[in-house]
N, C-alpha and C positions, 0 to 999 in steps of 0.2 A: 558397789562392789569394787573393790581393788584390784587394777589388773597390775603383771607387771612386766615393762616392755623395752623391747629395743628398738627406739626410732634412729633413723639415718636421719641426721642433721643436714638439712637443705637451705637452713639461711645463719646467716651470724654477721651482727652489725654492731659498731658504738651508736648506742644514739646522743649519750650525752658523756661528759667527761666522769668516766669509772662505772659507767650503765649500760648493760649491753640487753642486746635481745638476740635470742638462740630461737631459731624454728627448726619442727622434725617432724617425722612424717608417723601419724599413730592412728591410722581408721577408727581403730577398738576405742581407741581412749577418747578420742575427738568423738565420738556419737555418746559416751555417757556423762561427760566430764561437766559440768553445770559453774554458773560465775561465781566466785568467791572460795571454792575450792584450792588445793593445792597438790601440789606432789612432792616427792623424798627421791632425789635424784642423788646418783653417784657423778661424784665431780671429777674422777678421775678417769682413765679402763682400768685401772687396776685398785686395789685395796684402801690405797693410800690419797688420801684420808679417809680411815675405817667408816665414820658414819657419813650416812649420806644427807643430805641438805636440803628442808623444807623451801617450796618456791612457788610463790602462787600462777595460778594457771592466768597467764594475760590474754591469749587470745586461739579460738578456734576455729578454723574453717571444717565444717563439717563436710562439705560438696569435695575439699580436695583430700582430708584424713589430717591435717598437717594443726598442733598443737607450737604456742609459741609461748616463751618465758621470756619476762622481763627484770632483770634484775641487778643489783650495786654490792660490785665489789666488797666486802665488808672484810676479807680474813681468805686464810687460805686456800679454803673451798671453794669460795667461789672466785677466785686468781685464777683457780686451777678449771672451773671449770667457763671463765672466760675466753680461754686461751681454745678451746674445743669449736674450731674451725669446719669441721666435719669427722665423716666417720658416725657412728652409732653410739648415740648415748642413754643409759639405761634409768630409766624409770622407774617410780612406784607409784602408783594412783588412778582415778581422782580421791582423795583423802581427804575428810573435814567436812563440816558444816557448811553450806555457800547460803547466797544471798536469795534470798528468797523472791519471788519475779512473778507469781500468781495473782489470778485476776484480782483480788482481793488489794495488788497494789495498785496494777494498772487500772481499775475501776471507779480509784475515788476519784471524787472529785480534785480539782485542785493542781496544782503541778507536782514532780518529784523533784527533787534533788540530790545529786551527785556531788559528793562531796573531798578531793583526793587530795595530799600532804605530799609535796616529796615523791620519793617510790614508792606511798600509797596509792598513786595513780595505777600502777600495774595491772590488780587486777580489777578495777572496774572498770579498765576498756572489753573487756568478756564482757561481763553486768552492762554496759551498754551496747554490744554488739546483739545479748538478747533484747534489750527495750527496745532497739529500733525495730529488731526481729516482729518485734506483741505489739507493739505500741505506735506512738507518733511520738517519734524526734522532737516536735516543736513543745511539748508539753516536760521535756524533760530538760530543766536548768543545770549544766555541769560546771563547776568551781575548781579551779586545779591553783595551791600554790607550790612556792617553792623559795628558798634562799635568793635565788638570780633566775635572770632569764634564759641562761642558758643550762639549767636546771630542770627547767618546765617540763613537761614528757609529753608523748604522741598529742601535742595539741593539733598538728594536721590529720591523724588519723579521726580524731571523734570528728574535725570537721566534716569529713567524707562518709563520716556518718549522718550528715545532716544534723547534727546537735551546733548550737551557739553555746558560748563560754566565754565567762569572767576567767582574771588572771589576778593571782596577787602573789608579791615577792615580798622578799623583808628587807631588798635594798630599793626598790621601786624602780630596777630594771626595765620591766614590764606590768603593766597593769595598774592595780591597786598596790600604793606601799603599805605593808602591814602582811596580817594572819589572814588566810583563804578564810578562818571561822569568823571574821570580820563582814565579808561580804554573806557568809550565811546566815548573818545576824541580820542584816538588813534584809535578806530576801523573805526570812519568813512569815512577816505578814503579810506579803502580796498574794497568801492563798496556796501557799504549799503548805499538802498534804502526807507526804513521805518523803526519807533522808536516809538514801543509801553513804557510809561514809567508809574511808579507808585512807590511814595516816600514823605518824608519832602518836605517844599516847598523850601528850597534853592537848593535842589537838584534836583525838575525841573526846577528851575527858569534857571540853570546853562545847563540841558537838550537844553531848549528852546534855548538858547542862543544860544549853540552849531548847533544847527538845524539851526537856521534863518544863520548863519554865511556861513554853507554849502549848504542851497539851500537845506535841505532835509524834508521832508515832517515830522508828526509824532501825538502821540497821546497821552495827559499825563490823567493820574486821580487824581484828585486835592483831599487830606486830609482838607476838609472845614469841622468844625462845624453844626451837624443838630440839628432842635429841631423836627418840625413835619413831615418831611420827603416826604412832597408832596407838596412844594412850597406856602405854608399861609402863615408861621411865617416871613419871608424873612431873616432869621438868618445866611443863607450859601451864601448870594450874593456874588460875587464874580466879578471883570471888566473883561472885555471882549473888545475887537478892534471890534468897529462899521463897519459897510460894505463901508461908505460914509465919513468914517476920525473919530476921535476921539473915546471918548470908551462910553460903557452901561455896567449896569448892570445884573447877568445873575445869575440865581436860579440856584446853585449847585447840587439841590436835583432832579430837573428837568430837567434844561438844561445842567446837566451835571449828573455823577461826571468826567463822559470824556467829552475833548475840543479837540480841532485840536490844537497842538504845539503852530504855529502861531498866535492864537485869542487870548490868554491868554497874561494877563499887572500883569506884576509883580508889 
């Protein structure tokens, strides 16, 4: 269910160069809000810019109420609502599909994998904040790349979660030089069982592949386009593998932003 709310903004940081992260205080929303969801925030206090702007949910402290977003400048929405220091910022949500976190994943055998792009990392620090929640840290492999290293995102936060992590850049800044789906290539025969991912789309497309190759299960969250954020506009459609052969159509805002590996046609 959708609430829709005004948190008072109690944190606001750059973390990296044109990435910022905004926290706010939302009891309601923090106790229903699940990983890979998002919300349709108003960037401004007033009208301007009319529509408001899909942002995935990065992290939630449920003991304090307090919901946090992590997100990159792209245009003037989110200019406008980087500059939001404090004061009360108005909400819509949780909204979308999220990542699905049931014993059914924590149970197999094998390890997970965490897969993130850029500021695909966002939201599966939430998605890992529940696996440390369910699970053990030590069974779950996190992969983050990025352009440079001063790109990279909350790699000291997952560490305080107890997860270890690969690094790959595409100048070799940091880590491995090359694609993060480079180091997923190598890890999955060591016995990974499931691959939460969230990135560019060449970068699941290349996920996807890899999975279907191996016979492994997995979950991406697709960067579509929103305009109204509850499936009217039909602006985030996206194909999908029909149950009975060929493909349909599938509202990103609702029937996703998470798909199962598999369903998704590049």
């Amino acid at each position: 269910m959708a609430l829709l709310v005004q948190g008072e903004i109690v944190s606001h940081m750059e973390r990296a160069p044109g990435v910022f992260m905004v926290e706010f205080i939302a009891p309601n929303l923090a106790t229903v809000a699940r990983p890979g969801q998002f919300l349709h925030i108003r960037c401004s206090e007033g009208n301007d810019p009319l529509l408001r702007r899909p942002i995935s949910i990065h992290a939630v402290d449920r003991d304090r109420g307090r919901v946090g977003i992590l997100f990159q400048v792209v245009g003037r929405g989110t200019a406008l609502l980087a500059r939001r220091k404090d004061g009360v910022i108005d909400v819509m949500g949780p909204l979308g599909r999220g990542f699905s976190t049931g014993s059914h994943n924590l149970m197999r055998a094998g390890s997970i994998a965490v897969v993130g792009g850029g500021i695909g990392a966002a939201p599966l620090f939430f998605l890992l904040q529940e696996l440390a929640r369910c699970g053990d840290p030590a069974r779950v492999k996190v992969l983050l790349g990025a352009r440079s290293a001063n790109q990279i995102l909350i790699k000291e936060e997952i560490e305080n979660l107890g997860y270890t992590m690969e690094l790959a850049t595409d100048d070799g800044s940091v880590g491995h030089r090359g694609q993060v789906t480079e180091l997923l290539l190598k890890l999955l025969p060591e016995g990974v069982s499931y691959v939460y991912a969230c990135g560019p789309a060449p970068m699941l497309k290349a996920v996807c592949a890899f999975l279907s190759e191996a016979g492994i299960p997995g979950e991406v969250s697709l960067e579509e386009r929103m305009a109204c954020g509850v499936g009217a506009c039909l602006s985030c459609a996206c194909q999908v593998k029909a149950a009975g052969g060929g493909v349909h159509y599938r509202r990103a805002c609702v029937d996703g932003p998470v798909f199962p590996a598999g369903e998704v046609v590049w």
